[in-house]
C-alpha positions in Angstrom: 211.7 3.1 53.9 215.2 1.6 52.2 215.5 3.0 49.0 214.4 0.4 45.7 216.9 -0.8 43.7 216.2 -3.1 40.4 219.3 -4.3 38.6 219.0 -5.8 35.7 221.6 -7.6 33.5 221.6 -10.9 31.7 224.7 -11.8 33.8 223.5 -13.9 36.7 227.0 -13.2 38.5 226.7 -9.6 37.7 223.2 -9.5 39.0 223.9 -11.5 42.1 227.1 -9.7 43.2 225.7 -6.5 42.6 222.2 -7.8 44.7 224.3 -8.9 47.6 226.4 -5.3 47.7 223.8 -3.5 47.7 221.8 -5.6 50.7 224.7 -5.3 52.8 224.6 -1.5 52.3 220.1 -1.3 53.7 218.9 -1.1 50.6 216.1 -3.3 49.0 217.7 -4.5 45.9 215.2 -6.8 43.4 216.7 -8.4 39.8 215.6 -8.9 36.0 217.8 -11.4 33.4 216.6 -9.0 30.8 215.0 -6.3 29.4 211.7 -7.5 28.8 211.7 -8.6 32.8 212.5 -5.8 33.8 210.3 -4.0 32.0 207.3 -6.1 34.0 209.0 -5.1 36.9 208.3 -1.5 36.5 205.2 -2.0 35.0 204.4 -3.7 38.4 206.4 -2.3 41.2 208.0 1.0 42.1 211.8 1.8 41.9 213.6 4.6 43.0 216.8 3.2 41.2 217.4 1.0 38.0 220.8 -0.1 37.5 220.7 -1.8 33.7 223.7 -3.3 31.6 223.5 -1.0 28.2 223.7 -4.2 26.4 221.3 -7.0 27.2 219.0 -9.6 24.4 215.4 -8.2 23.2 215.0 -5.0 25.0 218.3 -2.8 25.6 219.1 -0.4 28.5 218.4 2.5 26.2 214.9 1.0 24.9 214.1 -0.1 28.6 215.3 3.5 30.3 213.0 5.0 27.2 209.7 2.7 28.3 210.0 3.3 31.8 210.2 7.1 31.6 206.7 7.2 30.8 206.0 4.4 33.0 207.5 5.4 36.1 209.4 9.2 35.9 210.6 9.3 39.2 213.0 6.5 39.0 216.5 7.5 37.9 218.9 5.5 35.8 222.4 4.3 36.1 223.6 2.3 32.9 226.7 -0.3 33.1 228.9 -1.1 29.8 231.5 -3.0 29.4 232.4 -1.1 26.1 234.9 1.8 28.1 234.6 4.1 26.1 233.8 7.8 26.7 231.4 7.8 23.7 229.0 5.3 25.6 229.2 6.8 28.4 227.7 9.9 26.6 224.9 8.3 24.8 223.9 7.0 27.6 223.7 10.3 29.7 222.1 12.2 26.2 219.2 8.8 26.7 218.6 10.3 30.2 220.7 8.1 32.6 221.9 10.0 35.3 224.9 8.2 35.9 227.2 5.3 34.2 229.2 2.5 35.3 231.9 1.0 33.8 232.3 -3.4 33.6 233.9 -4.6 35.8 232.0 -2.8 38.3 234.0 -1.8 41.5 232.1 -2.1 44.6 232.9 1.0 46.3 232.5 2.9 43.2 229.2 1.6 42.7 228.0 2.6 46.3 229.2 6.1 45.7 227.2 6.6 42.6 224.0 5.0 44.0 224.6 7.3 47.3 225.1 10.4 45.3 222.2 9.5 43.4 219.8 9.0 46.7 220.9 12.5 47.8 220.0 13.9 44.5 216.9 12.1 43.8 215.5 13.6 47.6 216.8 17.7 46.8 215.4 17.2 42.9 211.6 16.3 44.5 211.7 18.9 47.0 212.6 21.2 44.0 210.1 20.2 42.1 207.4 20.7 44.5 208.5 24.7 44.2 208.5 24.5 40.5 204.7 22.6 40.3 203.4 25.4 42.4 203.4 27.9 39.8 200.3 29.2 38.3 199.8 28.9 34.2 199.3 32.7 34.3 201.0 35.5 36.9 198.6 37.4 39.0 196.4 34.2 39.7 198.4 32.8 42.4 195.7 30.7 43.9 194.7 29.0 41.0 196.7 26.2 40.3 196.4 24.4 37.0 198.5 24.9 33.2 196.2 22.5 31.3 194.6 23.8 28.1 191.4 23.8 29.5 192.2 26.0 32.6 194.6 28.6 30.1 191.6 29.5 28.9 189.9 30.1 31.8 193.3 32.5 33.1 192.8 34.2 29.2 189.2 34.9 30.1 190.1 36.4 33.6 192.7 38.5 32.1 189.7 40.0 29.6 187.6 40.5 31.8 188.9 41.8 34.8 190.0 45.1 33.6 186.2 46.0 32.8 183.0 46.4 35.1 180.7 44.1 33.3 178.8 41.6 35.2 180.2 38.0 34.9 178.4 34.7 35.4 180.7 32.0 36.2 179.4 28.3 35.5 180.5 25.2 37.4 180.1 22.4 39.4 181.0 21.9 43.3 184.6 21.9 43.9 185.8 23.7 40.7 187.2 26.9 42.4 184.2 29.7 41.1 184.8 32.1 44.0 188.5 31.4 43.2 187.5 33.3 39.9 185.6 35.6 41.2 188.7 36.7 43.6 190.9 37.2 41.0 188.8 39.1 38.3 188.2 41.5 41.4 192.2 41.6 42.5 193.3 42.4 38.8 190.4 45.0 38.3 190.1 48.7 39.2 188.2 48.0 41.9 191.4 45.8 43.7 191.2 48.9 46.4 187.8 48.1 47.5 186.0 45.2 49.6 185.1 41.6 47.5 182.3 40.8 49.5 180.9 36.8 48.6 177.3 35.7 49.8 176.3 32.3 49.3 172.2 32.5 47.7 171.2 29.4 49.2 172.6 29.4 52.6 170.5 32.2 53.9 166.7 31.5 54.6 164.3 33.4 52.5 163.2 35.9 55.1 166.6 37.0 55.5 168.3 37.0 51.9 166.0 40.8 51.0 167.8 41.9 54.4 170.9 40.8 54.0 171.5 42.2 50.3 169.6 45.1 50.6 169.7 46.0 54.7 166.4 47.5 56.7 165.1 50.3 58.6 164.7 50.3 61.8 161.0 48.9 62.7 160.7 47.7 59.2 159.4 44.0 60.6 159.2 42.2 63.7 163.0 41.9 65.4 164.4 45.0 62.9 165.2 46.6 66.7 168.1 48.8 64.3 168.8 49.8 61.2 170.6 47.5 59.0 173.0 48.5 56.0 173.0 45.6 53.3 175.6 44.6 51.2 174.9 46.1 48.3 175.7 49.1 50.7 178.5 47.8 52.0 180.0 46.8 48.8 179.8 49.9 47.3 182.3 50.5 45.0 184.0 47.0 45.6 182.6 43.6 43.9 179.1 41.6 45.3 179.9 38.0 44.5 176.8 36.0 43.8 177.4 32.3 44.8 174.4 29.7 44.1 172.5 32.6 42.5 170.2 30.1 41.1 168.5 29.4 44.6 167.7 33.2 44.7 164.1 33.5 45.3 162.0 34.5 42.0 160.5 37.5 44.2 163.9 38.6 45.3 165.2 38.7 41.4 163.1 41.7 40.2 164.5 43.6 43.3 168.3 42.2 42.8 167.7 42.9 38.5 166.7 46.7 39.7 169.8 47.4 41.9 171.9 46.4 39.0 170.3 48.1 36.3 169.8 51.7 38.2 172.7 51.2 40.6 170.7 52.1 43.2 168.0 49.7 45.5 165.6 50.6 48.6 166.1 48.9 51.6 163.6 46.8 53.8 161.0 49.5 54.9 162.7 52.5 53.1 161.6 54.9 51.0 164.1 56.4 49.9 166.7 54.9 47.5 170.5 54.1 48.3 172.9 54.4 45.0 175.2 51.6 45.3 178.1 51.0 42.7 178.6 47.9 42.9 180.3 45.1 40.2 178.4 41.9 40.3 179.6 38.3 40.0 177.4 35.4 39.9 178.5 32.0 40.1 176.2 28.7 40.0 176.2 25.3 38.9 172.8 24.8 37.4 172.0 25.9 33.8 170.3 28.7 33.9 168.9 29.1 30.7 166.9 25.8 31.0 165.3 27.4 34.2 164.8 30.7 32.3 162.9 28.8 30.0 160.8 26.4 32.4 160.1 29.6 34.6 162.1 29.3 37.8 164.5 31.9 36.7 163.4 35.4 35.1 165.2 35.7 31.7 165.8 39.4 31.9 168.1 39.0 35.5 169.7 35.6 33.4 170.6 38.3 30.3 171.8 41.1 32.7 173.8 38.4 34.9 175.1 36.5 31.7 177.0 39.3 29.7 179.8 37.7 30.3 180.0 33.8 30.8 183.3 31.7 32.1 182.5 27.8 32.3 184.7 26.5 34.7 186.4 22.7 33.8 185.6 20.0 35.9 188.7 18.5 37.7 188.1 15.1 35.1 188.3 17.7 31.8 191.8 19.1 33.5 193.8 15.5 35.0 196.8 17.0 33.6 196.4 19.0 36.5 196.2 16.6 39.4 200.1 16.4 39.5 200.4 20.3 40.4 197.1 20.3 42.7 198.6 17.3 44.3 201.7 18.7 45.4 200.1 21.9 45.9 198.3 20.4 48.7 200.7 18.5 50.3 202.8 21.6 50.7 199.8 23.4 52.1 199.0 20.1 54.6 202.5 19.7 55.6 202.9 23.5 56.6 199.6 23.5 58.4 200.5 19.9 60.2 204.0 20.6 60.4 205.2 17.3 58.4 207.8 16.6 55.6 206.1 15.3 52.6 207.8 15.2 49.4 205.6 13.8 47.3 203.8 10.6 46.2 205.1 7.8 44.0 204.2 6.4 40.9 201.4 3.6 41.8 199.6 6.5 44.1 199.7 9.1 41.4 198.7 6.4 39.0 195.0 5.7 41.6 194.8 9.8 41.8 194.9 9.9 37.6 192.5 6.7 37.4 189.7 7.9 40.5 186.4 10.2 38.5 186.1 12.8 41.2 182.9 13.3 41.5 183.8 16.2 44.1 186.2 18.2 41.9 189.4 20.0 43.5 188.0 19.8 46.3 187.8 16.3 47.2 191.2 15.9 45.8 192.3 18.3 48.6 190.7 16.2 51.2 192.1 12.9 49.9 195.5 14.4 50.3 195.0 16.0 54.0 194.3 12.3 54.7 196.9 11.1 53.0 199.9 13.6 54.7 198.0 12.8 57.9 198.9 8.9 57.6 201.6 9.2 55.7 205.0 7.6 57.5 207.5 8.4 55.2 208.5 11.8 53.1 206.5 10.0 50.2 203.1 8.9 50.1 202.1 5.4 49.5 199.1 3.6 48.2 198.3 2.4 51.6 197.8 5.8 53.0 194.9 6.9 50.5 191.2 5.2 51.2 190.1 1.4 50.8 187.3 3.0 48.0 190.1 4.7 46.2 192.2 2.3 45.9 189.8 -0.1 44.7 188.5 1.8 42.3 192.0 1.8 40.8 192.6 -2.0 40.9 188.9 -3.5 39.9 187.6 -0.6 37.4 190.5 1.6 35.9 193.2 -0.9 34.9 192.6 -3.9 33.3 195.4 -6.6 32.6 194.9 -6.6 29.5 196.8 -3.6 27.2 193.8 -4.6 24.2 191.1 -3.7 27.2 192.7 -0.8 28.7 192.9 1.2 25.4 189.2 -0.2 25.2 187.9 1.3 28.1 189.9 4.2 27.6 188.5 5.3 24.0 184.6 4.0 25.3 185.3 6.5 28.3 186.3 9.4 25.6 183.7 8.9 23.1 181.0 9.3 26.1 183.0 12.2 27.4 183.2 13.9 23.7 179.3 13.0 23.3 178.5 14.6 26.6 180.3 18.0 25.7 178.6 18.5 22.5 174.6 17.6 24.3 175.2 13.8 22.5 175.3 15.6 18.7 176.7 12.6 17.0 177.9 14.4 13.6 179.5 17.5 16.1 181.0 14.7 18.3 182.6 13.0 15.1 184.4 16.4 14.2 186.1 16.7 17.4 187.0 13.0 17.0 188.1 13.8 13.7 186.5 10.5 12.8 183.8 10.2 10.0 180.3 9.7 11.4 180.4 6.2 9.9 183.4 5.4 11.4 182.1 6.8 14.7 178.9 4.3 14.5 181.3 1.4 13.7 183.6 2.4 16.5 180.4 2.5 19.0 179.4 -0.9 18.1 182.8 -2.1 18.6 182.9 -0.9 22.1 179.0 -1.3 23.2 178.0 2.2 23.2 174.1 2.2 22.6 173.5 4.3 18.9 170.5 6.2 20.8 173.0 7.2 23.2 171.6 9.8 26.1 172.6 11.8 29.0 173.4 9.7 32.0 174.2 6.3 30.1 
């Protein structure tokens, strides 16, 4: 795909000469007469290149290198002043342009630079890819992420890993719990021993009491040998839990016995097998609420819960997508043996906008689909879904700057609500907003007053 150049310069000889050099050379040259249109440019399109005069009416070269860095980071700057004089030249570097030109611009000068520039632009992604991998915390190398939200969950680990308490990790599908559970076990004492998962609800409930706890031979119709369980086979290692909350009610009083005397019977035994063995549970239903209504016995909640780690979903930790993204387009390309640098600005934009219903792991998935269709070393819009990229264009980003940062502070307030259980005076303090202020800002935006879970 030729490389994207945008010059801008509110000399239409300047911007006209320069267009037709850089044609002639296979690269896709566009121009602005200004700042301000090239400023809509960026907003619009993606560059790899912006060459801008320094000195141009309304916006500047400085001003319009500033906006587009948070616009569009991957495009790199080369500013062009007639003033030649090493003190411009500097200022301009200082701003963040990577290189300067000097009026009047020689041809094959200007070819060099944007060449250079090309070459760089290709070994700085592939650097960066190496640097994004890295985990917020050492010792966790599987879970990517450096948000706040996810520090936490590393600081937590780190606590709890070095003691034999049970842990109950909370979160929904796709958020990494057995991720959590690996690395509490890896940076414990018990690192030596197996980390055995079993998945609650995937076994049929005439198998889960022989599959935890094993059987004698003859103990039922098919037991033709004796069975160790794994509670036995875990001994001395960690038993992770998954979907604990599908656990037959029967099957808790037997599973709350082998954790509090460290020792259980088997299917058809009499006589019991000690087991030490660290548990972790993991689900993504509350609990507590089923305590309370009955489907879950308290005491097994209290003996699970003694220590809790909520996992963030993958919409409470975007500042994460970038890593994950290039996480797993490293991973894909390995596995598919592709070259994939990256993605650009417009498809990282869709991956910020899209509400994931299916956490990290459907993020993974849209990017195996993405390196699989992907022609070039970067990915483009047109490689990701038709849903996802409509989302993007009809729902997420309005025209309108007034009706973005609408929808963007209705979509907070309901998030905010949501994590305090729709408290409005507790959802006003992490505003930092007075709770009249927060009524008057609800009204402005249409968010019903008896808001509930759901809206």
């Amino acid at each position: 795909m030729p490389v994207r150049i945008l010059i801008a310069d509110d000399e239409k000889a300047i911007r006209e000469s320069l267009k037709m050099v850089l044609e002639e050379e296979g690269y896709s040259p566009d121009i602005a007469q200004d700042g301000t249109e090239a400023l809509e440019k960026i907003k619009s399109s993606d560059f790899d290149i912006v060459i801008s005069d320094i000195k141009m009416p309304n916006v500047d070269g400085i001003e319009l290198m500033n906006q587009a860095a948070k616009l569009s980071p991957n495009t790199f700057f080369i500013i062009m002043t007639a003033y030649a004089s090493v003190k411009t030249a500097i200022d301009a570097m200082r701003a963040g342009a990577f290189d300067y030109l000097i009026k009047p611009i020689e041809f094959d000068d200007l070819l060099l630079r944007v060449k250079r520039l090309v070459d760089y632009k290709k070994i700085s992604l592939e650097n960066k890819l190496l640097r994004q991998r890295v985990s917020a915390e050492a010792g966790f190398q599987n879970i990517i992420g450096k948000s706040d939200a996810m520090k936490e969950v590393f600081e937590l680990i780190t606590q709890v890993a070095q003691t034999n308490s049970n842990v109950l990790v909370y979160g929904k599908s796709g958020t990494g719990k057995e991720l959590v559970a690996k690395a509490i076990h890896f940076n414990s004492c018990r690192k030596d021993k197996i980390f055995l998962p079993v998945n609650c609800g995937a076994i049929s409930e005439n198998l889960i009491e022989s599959e935890l706890f094993g059987h004698k031979k003859g103990s039922f119709t098919g037991a033709t040998d004796e069975k160790a369980g794994l509670f036995k086979v875990a001994d001395g290692g960690t038993l992770f839990l998954d979907e604990i909350g599908d656990l037959p009610l029967n099957l808790q009083v037997k599973l709350l016995r082998a954790i509090e005397d460290k020792q259980f019977l088997p299917v058809g035994g009499v006589k019991p097998i000690a087991s030490d063995v660290r548990i972790i549970a993991a689900t993504n239903q509350n609990l507590f609420e089923k305590a309370i209504a009955g489907q879950f016995r308290e005491d097994l909640y209290y003996r699970l819960n003694v220590i809790e780690i909520k996992l963030p979903s993958l919409n409470e930790r975007k500042d994460d997508i970038p890593i994950l993204v290039n996480h797993f387009i490293e991973k894909h390309c390995n596995e598919m043996g592709k070259k994939v640098l990256g993605v650009n600005n417009e498809t990282m934009k869709i991956l910020l906008s899209h509400n994931w219903p299916g956490g990290v792991r459907e993020l993974e998935n849209v990017i195996e689909r993405a390196v699989i269709f992907a022609k070039e070393d970067i990915i483009q819009p047109q490689n990701l879904s038709d849903n996802l990229r409509g989302s993007y264009t009809v729902a997420n980003f309005p025209d309108s700057l007034k009706d973005a940062v609408k929808n963007f502070e209705r979509e907070h307030i309901l998030r905010i609500f949501k994590k305090c259980n729709y408290n409005k005076e507790e959802a006003s303090k992490i505003l930092n907003i007075g709770l009249s202020s927060l009524y008057r800002k609800m009204e402005e935006l249409d968010i019903p007053t008896r808001i509930k879970e759901g809206l």
